[in-house]
MIBASE-268327 format. One line per 5 residues: their letters; for each residue x, y, z of C-alpha. Coordinates in steps of 0.25 Angstrom, whole numbers, plus 5000, padded with zeros to 4 digits. Layout:
BEGIN
A) X:Y:Z; ...
***
This chain:
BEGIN
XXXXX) 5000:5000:5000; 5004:5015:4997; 5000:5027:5003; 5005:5041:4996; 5015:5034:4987
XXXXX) 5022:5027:5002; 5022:5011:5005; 5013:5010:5016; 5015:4993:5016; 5017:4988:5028
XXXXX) 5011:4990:5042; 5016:4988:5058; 5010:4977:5067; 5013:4972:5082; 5015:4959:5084
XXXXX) 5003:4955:5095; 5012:4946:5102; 5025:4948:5101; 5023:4963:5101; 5034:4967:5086
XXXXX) 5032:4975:5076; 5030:4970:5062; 5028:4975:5047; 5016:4968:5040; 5019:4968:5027
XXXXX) 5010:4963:5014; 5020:4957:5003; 5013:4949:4992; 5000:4948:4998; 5009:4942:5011
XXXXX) 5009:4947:5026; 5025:4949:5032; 5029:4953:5045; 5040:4961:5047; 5045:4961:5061
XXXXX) 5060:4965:5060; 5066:4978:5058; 5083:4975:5055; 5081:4963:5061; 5075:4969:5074
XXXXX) 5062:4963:5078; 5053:4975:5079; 5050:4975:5094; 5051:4987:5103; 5066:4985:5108
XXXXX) 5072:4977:5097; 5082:4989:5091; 5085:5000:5099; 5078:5013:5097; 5067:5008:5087
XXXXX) 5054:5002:5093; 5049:4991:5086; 5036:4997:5080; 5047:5008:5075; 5057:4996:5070
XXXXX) 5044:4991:5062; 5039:5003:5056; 5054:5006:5051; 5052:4992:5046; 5042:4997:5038
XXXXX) 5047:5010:5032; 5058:5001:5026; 5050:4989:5019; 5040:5001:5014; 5052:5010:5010
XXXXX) 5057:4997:5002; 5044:4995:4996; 5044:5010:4993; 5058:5007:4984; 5054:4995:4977
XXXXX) 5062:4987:4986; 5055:4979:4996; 5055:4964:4996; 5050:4957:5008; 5061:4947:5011
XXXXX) 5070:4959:5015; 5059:4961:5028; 5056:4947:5030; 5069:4943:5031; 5076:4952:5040
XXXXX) 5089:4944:5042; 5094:4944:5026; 5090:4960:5026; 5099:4962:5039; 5113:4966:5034
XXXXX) 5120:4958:5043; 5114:4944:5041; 5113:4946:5029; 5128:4948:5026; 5130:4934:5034
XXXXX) 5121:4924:5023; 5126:4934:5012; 5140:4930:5014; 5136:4915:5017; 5127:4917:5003
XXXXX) 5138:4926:4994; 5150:4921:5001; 5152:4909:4992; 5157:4916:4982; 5165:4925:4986
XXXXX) 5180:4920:4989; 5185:4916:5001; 5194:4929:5002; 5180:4939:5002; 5173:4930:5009
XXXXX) 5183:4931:5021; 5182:4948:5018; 5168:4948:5017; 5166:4939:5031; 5177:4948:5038
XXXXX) 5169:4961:5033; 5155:4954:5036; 5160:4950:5050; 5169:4964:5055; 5162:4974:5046
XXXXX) 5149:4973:5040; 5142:4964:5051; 5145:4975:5062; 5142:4985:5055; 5128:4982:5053
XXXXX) 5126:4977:5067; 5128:4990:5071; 5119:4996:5061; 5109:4987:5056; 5105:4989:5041
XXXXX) 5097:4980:5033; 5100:4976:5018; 5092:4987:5009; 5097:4998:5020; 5112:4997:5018
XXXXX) 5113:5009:5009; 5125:5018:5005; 5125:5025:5016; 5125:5012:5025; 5138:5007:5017
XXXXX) 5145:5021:5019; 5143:5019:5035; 5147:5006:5034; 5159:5009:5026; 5163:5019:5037
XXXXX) 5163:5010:5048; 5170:4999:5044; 5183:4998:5049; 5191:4995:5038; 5201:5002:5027
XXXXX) 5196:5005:5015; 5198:4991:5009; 5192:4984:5021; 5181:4992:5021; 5177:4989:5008
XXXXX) 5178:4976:5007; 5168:4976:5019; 5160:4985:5010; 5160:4977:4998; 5157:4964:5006
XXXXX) 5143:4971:5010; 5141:4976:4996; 5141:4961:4992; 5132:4958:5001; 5122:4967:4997
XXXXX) 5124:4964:4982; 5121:4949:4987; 5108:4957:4993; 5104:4962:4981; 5105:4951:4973
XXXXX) 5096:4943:4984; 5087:4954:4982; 5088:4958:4997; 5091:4971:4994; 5085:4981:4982
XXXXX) 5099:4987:4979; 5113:4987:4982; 5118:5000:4990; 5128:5009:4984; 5142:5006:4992
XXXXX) 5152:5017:4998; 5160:5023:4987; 5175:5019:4984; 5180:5031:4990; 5172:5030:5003
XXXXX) 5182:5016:5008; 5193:5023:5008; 5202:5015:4999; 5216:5020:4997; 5222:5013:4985
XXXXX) 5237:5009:4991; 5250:5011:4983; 5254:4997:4977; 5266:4994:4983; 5275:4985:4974
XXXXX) 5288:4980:4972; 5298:4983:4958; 5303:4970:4953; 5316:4969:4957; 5310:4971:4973
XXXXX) 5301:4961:4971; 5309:4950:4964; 5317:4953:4976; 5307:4949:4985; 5302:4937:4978
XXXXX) 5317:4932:4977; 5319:4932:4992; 5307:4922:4992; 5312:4908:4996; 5313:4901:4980
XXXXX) 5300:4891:4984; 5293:4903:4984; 5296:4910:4975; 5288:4904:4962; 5273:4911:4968
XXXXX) 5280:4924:4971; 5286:4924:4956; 5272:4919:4952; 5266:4932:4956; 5276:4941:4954
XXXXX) 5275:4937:4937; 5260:4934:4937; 5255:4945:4944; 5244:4937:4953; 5239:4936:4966
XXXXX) 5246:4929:4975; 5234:4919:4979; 5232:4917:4965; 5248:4912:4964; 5245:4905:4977
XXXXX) 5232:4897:4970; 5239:4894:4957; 5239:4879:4953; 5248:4872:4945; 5237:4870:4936
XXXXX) 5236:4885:4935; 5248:4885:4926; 5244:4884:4911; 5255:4877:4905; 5251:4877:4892
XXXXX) 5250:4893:4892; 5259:4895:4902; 5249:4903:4909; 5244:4903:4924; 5228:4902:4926
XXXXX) 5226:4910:4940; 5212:4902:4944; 5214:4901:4959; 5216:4910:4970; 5218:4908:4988
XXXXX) 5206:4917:4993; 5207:4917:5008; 5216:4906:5008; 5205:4898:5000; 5209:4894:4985
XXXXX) 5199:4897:4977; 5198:4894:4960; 5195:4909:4957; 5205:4922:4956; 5200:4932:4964
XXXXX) 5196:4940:4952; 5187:4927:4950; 5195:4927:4936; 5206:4917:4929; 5220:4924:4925
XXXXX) 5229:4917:4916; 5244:4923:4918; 5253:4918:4909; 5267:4913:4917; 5277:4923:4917
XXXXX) 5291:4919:4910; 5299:4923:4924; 5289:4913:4931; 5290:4903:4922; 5305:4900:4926
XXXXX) 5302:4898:4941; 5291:4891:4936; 5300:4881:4931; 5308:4879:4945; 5294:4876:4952
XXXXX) 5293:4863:4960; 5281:4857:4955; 5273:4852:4966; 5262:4841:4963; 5256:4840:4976
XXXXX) 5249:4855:4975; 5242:4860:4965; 5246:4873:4967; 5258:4879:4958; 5264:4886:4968
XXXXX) 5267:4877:4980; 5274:4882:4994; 5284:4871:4997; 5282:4873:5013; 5268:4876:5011
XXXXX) 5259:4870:5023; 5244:4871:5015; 5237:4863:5006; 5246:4860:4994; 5255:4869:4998
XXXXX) 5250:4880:4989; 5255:4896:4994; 5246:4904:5005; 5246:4919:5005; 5252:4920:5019
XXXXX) 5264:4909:5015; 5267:4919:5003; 5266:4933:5011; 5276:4926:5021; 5285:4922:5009
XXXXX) 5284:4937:5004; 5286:4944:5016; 5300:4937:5019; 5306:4939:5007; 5301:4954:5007
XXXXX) 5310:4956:5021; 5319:4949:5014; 5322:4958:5003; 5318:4971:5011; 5302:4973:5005
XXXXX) 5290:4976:5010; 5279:4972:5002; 5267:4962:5003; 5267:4951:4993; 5254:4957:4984
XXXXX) 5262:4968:4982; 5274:4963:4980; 5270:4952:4970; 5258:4956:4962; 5258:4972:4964
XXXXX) 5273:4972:4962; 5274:4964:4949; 5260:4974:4944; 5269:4986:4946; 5280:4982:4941
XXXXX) 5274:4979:4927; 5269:4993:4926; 5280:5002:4934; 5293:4994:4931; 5289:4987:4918
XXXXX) 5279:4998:4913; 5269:4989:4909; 5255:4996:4906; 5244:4995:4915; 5237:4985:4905
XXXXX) 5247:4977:4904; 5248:4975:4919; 5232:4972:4920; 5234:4961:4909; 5244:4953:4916
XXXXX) 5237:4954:4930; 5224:4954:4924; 5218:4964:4932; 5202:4967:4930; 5205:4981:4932
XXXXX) 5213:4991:4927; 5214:5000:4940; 5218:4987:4945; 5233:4987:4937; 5234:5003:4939
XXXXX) 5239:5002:4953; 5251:4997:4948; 5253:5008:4938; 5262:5017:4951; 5275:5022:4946
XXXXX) 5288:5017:4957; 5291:5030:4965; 5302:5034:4957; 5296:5034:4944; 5285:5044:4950
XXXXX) 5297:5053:4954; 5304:5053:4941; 5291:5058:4934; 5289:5069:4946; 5302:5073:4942
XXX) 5299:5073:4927; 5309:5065:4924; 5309:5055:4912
***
């Protein structure tokens, strides 16, 4: 029923015997009975400063004001724990977290757990009511750097996509702005070549095949770590990277979820040659005093390696960097390849991507200050 263009659906009851506050409600030639406002029974008592005739007759204004916009559905009010923000991120993440990988499922469960959950505690929202300016108070109060804060950000905007698609909610919210996190791109920090061969030299000989691997390929180093021996394409003399370690987990995806195929770089090719071959593992590098499961190489084990044989030869620099970063910046500022060329052998997606390697050394910026050619 409408009265002056208004939704007057709806009206307030009292329960005889129990003595709440309820919405009756006509859906479909159907009688409902809405007794909760946020999860609160409507009963004198139940949420601080709002009695429960009040709680109810709020619950009303909203399920008019959503049949007002076109958006009211009456799951959302007869199923009050999936429209509360917090249960609802629990089953979503039981529901959606299958497919994510094990490494942003263990984010996402961190921000859920420290971030999110009590947050919302503290002030109750359901689903349709976290809007912009919701997100923005949010994103103010996590206690976070810029990054950390929007991974927890992203992690509820998947949630509420997951919503929308369940049909839980009419639309998605606009998120924060890029510039609202506070995110402060970092100076890569890389090593020229002749440092870095330094560095990999002073690695025990074992070792050093993975370390070489990623200095040529330009890869992850979970990626090297994953790599079979059935990875290595004889016949085109080629490396398919398939696999990757996510939170420890190997996993038969990248974490681009895309296949590269790199061919094998001529330097690699004659440590290559040297390699043991060990038929007890199927992986194609192999850590001789490895203690897991077919011996393949952890993350940790490899930091480890990196660290000593930085302190060995005077450097101070983590192993991303000094691998993957430095090899990237070395084709651009040493060897003055083009920024296309660099994205073809990484195979970046983007563009931007490749251009953070595109920073001339320190003393080529002072040579062009002082106008020299």
């Amino acid at each position: 029923m409408r009265y002056g263009g208004l939704c007057m659906k709806g009206s307030i009851h009292k329960h005889n015997t129990c003595h709440y506050f309820y919405v009756a409600w006509y859906e479909k030639k159907k009688l409902y009975t809405i007794s909760r406002y946020k999860g609160f029974l409507c009963r004198d008592g139940e949420m601080a400063g709002m009695k429960g005739k009040d709680m109810a007759e709020r619950l009303l204004s909203l399920m008019r004001a959503d049949y007002e916009n076109g958006a009211f559905r009456i799951e959302k009010w007869t199923r009050e724990i999936p429209s509360d923000i917090v249960p609802y991120l629990r089953t979503w993440l039981d529901e959606d977290g299958r497919s994510l990988s094990p490494a942003t499922r263990k984010d996402y469960e961190n921000s859920i757990k420290n971030h999110l959950v009590p947050w919302f505690e503290k002030n109750p929202y359901q689903l349709h009511e976290i809007q912009y300016d919701v997100l923005c108070r949010l994103l103010n109060d996590i206690k976070r750097t810029g990054k950390g804060k929007k991974n927890v950000i992203y992690c509820l905007r998947r949630c509420l996509v997951h919503a929308y698609k369940s049909n839980r909610i009419s639309a998605i919210p606009l998120f924060p702005e890029e510039s609202k996190y506070g995110i402060v791109d970092p100076i890569i920090q890389w090593l020229p070549e002749e440092r870095q061969m330094k560095v990999i030299q002073a690695i025990p000989d074992y070792h050093q095949p993975i370390f070489w691997w990623l200095k040529y390929h330009l890869r992850r180093p979970s990626e090297a770590m994953a790599l079979h021996r059935a990875d290595y394409l004889r016949d085109q003399d080629a490396f398919l990277i398939r696999r990757t370690f996510s939170a420890k987990q190997l996993v038969d995806y990248t974490k681009t979820k895309k296949q590269h195929l790199i061919p094998c770089h001529s330097e690699f090719k004659k440590i290559m040659k040297k390699m043991p071959i060990r038929m007890d593992s199927p992986y194609f590098f192999v850590n001789p005093r490895g203690k897991v499961k077919d011996k393949h190489y952890t993350h940790c084990t490899m930091r480890v390696i990196w660290i000593n044989a930085c302190e060995k030869v005077g450097e101070d620099i983590d192993m991303y960097s000094g691998l993957k970063h430095s090899s990237c910046s070395q084709y651009v500022n040493e060897k003055h390849y083009s920024l296309d060329q660099v994205q073809m052998m990484t195979d970046h997606a983007r563009r931007e991507s490749v251009k953070r390697y595109a920073v001339l050394q320190l003393e080529e910026k002072r040579r062009l200050l002082e106008g020299k050619q």
